[in-house]
C-alpha positions, -999 to +999 in steps of 0.1 A: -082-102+046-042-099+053-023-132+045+011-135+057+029-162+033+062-178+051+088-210+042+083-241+068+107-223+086+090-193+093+108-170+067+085-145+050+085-150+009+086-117-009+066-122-043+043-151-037+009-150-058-017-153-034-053-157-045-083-178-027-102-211-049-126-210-021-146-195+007-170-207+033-204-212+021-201-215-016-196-175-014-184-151-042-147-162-048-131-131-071-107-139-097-076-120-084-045-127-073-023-103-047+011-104-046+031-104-012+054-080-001+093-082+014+077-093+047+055-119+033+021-101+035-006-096+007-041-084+007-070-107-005-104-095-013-131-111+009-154-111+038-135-124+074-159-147+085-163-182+104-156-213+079-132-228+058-111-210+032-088-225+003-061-204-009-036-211-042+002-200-034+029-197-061+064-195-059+090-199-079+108-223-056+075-240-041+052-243-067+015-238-067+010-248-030-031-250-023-039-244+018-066-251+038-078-229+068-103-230+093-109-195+106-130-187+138-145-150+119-125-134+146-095-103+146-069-130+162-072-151+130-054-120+111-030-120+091-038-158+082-006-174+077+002-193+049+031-221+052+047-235+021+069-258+013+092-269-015+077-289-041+093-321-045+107-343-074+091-372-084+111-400-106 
């Protein structure tokens, strides 16, 4: 499955570690991690289909970001984008 990982502004992150905690159905999750490219995009190993899907994102300027998505199984849900933001400071 493509995943596209971009900023809250849009801007594609080069680098991100991209790797999914879960899929729909209590299905096979694999341990692996991709790594995006200089437009944002990374492979991840699994099945496209209808359900929910929760994928970890780290950055060195956001964080570990986990995302939730809700995919309808079809082509127009590819690349899933994947919208961080920057971690924030707590006191």
């Amino acid at each position: 499955m493509d995943v596209k990982v971009v900023t809250a502004e849009g801007v594609p992150i080069d680098g991100a570690v991209v790797s999914l905690c879960s899929v729909p159905n209590n299905g096979f999750v694999p341990e692996i991690a991709s790594i995006t490219d200089d437009q944002g995009m990374a492979s991840v190993i699994c099945e496209h289909v209808k359900g929910e899907y929760v994928f970890s994102v780290y950055t060195d300027l956001h964080g570990v970001t986990k995302i939730s998505v809700t995919l309808s199984g079809k082509k127009k849900d590819l690349p899933v984008v994947l919208n961080v933001t920057p971690k924030t400071e707590t006191t």
